[in-house]
Steps between C-alpha positions, in 0.01 A plus 500: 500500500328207378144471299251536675231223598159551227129402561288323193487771253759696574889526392820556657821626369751714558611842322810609569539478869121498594294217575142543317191293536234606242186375347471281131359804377697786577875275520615635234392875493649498843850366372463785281473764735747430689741484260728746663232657718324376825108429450459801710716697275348379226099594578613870609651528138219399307246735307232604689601356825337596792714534862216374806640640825549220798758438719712574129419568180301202333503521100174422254583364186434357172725151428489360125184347447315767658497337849466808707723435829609714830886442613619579870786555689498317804570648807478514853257645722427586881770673732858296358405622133730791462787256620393206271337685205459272211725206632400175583631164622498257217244389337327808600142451541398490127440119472270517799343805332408279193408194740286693696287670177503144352334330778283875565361465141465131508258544817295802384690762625549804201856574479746624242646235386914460546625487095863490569799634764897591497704426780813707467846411715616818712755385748554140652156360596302843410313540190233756348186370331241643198139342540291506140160482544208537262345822524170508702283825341312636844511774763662435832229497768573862678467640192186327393346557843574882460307497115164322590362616829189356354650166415657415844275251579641335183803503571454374848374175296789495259707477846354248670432261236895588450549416926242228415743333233807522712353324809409213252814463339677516876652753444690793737588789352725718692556820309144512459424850472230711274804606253522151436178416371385624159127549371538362161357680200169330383134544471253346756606410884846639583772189528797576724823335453788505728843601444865462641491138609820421543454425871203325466529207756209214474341343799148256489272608261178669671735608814277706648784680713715584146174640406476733750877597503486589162162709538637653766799590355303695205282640745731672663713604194136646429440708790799698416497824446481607097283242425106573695399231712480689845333408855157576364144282489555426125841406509458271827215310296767490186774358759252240614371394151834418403606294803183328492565452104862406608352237742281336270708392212 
């Protein structure tokens, strides 16, 4: 395979057989790691590293330097996933992962920002992939929602000024879902950021209809059971806040 294509700031390279793209400042801790090892391989090895449960495993982890960092497998969802598992057609969608939280953080949007990724060849035009990105200290939202019945209202704000963001940065995200936004750890207002944007697709920025896909989309990931938003008075007037907040970005 040949190197891959890298945006200002960044390095490619190769190790071994896999194609890496990875930021100034963690290049050569990641040439490191991989020596003899995948990055994914690498985090789940490391003292005091911490598996976060997802489609797969995801790893926490310290790099050299003290750059705390999360590494994931990637892998496919929805109905085909047990036939396609982890592979992907080449290049897999780790550059537009790093693309998309570029241009998400460059607009306003908090994101975890893409540090580095490993394409591995498997067989012909199939290849697995390893996204590093820099660790995010929060809550997912279900959980966070569960621990402050008295802070809802809070976090309703943290969400729509997240919803807000999105619409202004044209932005549709279509794995949208409340597992994929994290309250971040901080003191004053809440800030949500959003994660798994690897199919983040960009329209006009203030699209009103994107805005209400994507609010919709959390909405009903939302009203699921497990998580507490049900058919009643106070949750309708939630729903409505946050499609109104959606709206008005």
């Amino acid at each position: 395979m040949s190197e891959p294509s890298a945006p200002p700031g960044y390095e490619s390279f190769l190790v071994g057989r896999a194609r890496v793209v990875a930021h100034a400042s963690v290049a050569a801790a990641v040439r490191g790691a991989m020596s003899g090892a995948t990055l994914h391989e690498w985090a789940s090895r490391q003292p005091g590293a911490r598996g976060m449960q997802g489609r797969a495993t995801a790893w926490s982890a310290t790099m050299p330097g003290g750059i705390e960092v999360v590494v994931r497998h990637s892998r496919h969802g929805g109905m085909l996933a047990p036939l396609t598992g982890d592979l992907f057609l080449t290049p897999t969608r780790a550059p537009a992962e790093l693309r998309a939280a570029q241009r998400l953080a460059k607009a306003g949007v908090p994101t975890a920002e893409v540090l580095a990724y490993a394409i591995y060849p498997a067989m012909g035009p199939l290849v697995r992939s390893d996204v590093m990105t820099r660790l995010l200290r929060g809550t997912a939202l279900p959980e966070a929602w569960q621990a402050a019945p008295e802070g809802r209202q809070a976090l309703v704000g943290a969400v729509t000024r997240l919803l807000s963001s999105l619409r202004r940065a044209g932005a549709l995200h279509p794995d949208l879902n409340a597992r994929n936004v994290l309250v971040l750890d901080g003191a004053g207002a809440p800030t949500a950021a959003v994660l798994d944007v690897d199919r983040v697709a960009f329209g006009t920025a203030g699209d009103i209809v994107l805005a209400k896909r994507n609010a919709r989309r959390l909405i009903m990931s939302m009203s699921k059971p497990g998580f507490g938003l049900g058919l009643n008075d106070e949750s309708r007037r939630i729903v409505r806040t946050i499609m109104d907040g959606a709206e008005a970005g």
